[in-house]
C-alpha positions as CSV (number, residue, x, y, z in Angstrom):
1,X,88.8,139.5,152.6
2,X,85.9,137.7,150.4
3,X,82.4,138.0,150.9
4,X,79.2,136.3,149.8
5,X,75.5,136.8,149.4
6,X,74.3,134.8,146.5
7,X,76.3,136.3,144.2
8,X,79.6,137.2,142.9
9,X,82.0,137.4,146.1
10,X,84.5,140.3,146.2
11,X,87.5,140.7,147.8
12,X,89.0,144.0,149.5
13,X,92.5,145.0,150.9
14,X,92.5,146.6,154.9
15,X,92.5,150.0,153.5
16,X,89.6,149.1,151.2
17,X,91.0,149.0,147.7
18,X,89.1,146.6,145.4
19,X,91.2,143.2,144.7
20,X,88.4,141.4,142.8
21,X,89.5,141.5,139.2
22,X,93.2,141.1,140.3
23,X,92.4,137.9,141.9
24,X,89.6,136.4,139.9
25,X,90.2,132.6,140.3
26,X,90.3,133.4,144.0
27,X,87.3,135.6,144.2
28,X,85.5,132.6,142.0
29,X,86.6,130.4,144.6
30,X,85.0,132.8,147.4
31,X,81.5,132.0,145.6
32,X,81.2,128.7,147.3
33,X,81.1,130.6,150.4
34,X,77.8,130.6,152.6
35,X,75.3,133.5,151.7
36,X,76.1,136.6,154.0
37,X,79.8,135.4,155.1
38,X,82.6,137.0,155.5
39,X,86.2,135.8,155.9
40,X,89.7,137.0,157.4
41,X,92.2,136.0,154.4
42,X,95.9,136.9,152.9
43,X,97.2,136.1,149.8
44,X,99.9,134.6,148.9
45,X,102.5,133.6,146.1
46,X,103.9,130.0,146.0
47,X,106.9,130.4,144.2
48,X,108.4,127.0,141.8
49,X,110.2,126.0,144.8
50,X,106.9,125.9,147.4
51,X,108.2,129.0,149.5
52,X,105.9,132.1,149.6
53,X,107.2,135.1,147.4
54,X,106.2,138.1,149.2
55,X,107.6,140.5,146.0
56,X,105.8,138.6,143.5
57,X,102.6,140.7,144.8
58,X,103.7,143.3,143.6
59,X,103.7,142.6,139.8
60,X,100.7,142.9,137.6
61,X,101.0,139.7,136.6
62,X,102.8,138.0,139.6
63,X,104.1,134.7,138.8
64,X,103.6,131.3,140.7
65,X,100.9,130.1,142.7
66,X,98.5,132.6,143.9
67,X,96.4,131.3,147.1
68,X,94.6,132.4,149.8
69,X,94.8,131.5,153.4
70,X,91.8,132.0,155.4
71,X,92.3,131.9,158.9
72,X,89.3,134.1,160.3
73,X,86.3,134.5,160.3
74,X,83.9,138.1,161.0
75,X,80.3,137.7,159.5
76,X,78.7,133.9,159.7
77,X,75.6,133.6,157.7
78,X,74.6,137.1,158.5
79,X,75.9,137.0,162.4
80,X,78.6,139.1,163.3
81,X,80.6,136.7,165.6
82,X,83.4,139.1,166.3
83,X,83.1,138.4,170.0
84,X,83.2,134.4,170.0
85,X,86.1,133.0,171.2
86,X,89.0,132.2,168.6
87,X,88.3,128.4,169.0
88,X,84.6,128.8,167.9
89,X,85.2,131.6,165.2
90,X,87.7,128.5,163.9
91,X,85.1,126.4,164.1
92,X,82.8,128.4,162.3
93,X,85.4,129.4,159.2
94,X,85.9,125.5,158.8
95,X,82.0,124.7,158.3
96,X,82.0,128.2,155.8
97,X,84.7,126.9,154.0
98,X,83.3,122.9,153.9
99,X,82.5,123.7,149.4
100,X,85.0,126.0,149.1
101,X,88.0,124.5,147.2
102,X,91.5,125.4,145.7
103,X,93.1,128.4,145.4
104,X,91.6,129.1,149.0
105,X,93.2,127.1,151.6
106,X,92.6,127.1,155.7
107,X,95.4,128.3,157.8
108,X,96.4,125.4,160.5
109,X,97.2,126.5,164.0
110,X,100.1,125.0,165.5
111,X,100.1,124.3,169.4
112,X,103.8,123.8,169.4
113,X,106.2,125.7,172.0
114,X,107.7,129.1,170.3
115,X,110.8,128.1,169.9
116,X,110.4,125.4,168.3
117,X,108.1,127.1,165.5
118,X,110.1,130.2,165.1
119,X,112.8,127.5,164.6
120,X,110.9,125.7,161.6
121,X,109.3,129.5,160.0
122,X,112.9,130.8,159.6
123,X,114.4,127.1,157.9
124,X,111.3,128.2,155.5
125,X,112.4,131.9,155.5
126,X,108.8,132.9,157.0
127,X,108.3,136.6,157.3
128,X,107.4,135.9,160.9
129,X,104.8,133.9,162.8
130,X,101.1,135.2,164.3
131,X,100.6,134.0,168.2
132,X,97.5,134.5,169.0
133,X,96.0,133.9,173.0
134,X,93.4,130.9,173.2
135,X,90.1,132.3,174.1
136,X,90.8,135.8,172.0
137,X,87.6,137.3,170.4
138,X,88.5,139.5,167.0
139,X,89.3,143.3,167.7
140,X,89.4,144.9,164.6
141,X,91.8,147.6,164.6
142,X,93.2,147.1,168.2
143,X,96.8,146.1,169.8
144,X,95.3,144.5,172.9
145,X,98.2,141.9,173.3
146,X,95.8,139.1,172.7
147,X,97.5,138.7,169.2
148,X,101.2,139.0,169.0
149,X,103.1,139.2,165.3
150,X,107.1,137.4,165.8
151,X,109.1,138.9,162.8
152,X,112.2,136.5,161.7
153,X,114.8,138.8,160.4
154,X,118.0,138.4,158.6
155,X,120.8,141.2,159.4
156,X,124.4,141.6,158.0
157,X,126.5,145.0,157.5
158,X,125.8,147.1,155.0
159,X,128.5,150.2,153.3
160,X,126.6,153.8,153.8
161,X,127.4,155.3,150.5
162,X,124.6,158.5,150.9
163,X,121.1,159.4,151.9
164,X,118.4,161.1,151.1
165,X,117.1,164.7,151.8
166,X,114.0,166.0,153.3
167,X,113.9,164.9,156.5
168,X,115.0,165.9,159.9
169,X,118.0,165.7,159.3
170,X,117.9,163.1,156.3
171,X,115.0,160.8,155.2
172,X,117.0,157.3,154.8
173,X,120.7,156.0,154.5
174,X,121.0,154.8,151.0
175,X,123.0,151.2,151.7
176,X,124.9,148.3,149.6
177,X,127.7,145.8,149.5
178,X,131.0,144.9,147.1
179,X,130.8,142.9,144.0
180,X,134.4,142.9,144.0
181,X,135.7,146.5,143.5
182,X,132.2,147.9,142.5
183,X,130.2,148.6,145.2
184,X,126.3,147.8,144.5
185,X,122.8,149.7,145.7
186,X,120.5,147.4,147.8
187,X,118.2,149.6,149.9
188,X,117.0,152.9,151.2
189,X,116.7,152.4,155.0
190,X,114.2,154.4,157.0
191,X,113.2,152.8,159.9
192,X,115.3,152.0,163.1
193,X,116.4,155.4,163.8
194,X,115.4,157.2,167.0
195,X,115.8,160.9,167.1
196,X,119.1,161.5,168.6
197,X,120.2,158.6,166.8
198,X,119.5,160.6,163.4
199,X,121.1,163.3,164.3
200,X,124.1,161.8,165.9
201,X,124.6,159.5,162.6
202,X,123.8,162.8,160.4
203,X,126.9,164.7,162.1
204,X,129.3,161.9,161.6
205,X,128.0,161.3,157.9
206,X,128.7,165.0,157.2
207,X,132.3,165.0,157.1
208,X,132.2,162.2,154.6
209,X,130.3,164.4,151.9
210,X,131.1,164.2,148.2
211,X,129.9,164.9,144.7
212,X,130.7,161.7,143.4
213,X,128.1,158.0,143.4
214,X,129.9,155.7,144.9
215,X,127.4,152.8,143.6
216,X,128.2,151.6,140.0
217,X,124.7,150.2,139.5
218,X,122.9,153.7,139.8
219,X,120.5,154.9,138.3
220,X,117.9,152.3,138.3
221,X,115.4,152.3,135.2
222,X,112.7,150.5,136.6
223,X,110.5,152.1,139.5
224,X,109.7,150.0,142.3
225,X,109.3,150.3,145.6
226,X,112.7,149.8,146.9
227,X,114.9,150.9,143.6
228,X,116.9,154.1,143.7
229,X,115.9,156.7,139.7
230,X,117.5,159.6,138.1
231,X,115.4,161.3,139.7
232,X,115.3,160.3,143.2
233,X,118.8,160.7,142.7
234,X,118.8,163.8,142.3
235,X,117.8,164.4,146.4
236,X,120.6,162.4,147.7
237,X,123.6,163.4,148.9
238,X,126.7,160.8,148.4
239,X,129.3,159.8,150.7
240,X,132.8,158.5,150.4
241,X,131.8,154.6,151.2
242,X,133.8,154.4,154.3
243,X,131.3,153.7,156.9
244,X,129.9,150.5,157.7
245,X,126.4,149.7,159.2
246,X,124.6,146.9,160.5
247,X,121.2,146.4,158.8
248,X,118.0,143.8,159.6
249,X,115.6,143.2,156.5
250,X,112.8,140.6,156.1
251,X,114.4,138.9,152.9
252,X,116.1,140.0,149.7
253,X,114.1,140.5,146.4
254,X,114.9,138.8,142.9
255,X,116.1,141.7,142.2
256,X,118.4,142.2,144.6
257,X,117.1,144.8,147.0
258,X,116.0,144.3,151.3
259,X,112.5,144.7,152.1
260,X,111.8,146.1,155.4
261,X,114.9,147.5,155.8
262,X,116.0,148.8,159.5
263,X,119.3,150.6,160.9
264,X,120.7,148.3,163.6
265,X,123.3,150.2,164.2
266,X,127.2,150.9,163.3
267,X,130.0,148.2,162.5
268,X,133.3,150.1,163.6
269,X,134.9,146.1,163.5
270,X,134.5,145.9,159.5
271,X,136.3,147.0,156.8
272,X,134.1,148.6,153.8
273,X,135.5,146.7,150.8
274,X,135.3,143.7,152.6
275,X,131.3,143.8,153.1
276,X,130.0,141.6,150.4
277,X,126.3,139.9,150.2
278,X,126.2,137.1,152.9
């Protein structure tokens, strides 16, 4: 979000957390803004090959192109137009954004049937696409169904080789796949489960208990948010790798792990060794 009032614009996350010296060139480019303004934005990574790298936002120092796509606008000139229609709150963002010039870049609507644009966001391996009802005014904070999110995800099976204490009954399955005969770490999966799902998955996981890591590739070294330490390590509980799930994620990471990992369900049809990255 980027603001301006005659001087140096800044630019804050949802949860309020500062972005302005992370992001100078776009917070620079904010300046151009009209006094009093403020704007609905993301940013983004363009990666060498033109696709948006979601990870790279994560690094200090991520590489590529770093943009921002405005596509709302909140405070025009000192009027809140929360309540305008979507079309004239478009309108409104394009005349605040008439000086403002590269890295900050317009969003384009697309009036296109679904199909045919959830088609063309997962040839581009979009995260997902935002529908959003003509006519809508902006509800901060709100699910009213005027604004519907359409996530594109990819899904394959997954080996269950452990997972992690300290929930109720575990806190995530601890997932990967076969390079050959070693079988490799790829994500910590917490989300999917419903409650007698968890329990049901934690009594047939129990009989498959063992000392032993069945991932070669463990411990990681670097801390991120999907990698698997020494210490973390140390709360898992292993399992012989004999059980085979099937896993949605949003994309893979350079370095090799899902993001937004989600248990699907089980693959009874599919032999462990044979469950290699697709």
């Amino acid at each position: 979000r980027g603001r301006s009032r005659r001087m140096p614009s800044s630019l804050w996350s949802r949860r309020g957390t500062s972005f302005t010296e992370r992001f100078p060139a776009v917070a620079g480019a904010c300046d151009k803004l009209p006094p009093d303004t403020m704007i609905d934005a993301e940013v983004v990574v363009v990666n060498e090959n033109g696709r948006c790298a979601f990870n790279a936002l994560q690094h200090k120092r991520p590489g590529g192109h770093i943009q921002l796509y405005a596509f709302d606008i909140l405070v025009h000139r000192g009027r809140q137009v929360l309540r305008l229609p979507i079309e004239e709150r478009r309108e409104l963002l394009t005349e605040a954004l008439r000086k403002v010039q590269y890295p900050v870049i317009q969003s384009v609507p697309f009036d296109v049937k679904p199909v045919e644009l959830l088609r063309a966001a997962e040839a581009l391996q979009f995260e997902g696409v935002i529908a959003k009802r003509k006519g809508s005014i902006y509800e901060p904070g709100q699910r009213s169904g005027a604004w519907l999110k359409y996530k594109i995800n990819c899904s394959q099976e997954f080996v269950i080789g452990g997972y992690s204490l300290g929930g109720n009954p575990f806190d995530a399955l601890i997932v990967g796949c076969y390079e050959g005969s070693k079988l490799k770490y790829v994500a910590k999966v917490r989300a999917g489960f419903v409650r007698h799902m968890r329990f049901a998955l934690y009594l047939l996981l129990h009989e498959f208990r063992t000392e032993k890591c069945p991932f070669t590739d463990l411990p990681e070294k670097r801390r991120t948010l999907y990698s698997l330490t020494r210490d973390e390590m140390q709360k898992c509980q292993w399992l012989k790798p004999l059980v085979v799930a099937q896993i949605e994620f949003a994309q893979w990471t350079p370095d090799g792990h899902l993001r937004h990992a989600s248990f699907a369900g089980l693959r009874t049809d599919k032999e462990p060794l044979r469950v290699v990255r697709e």
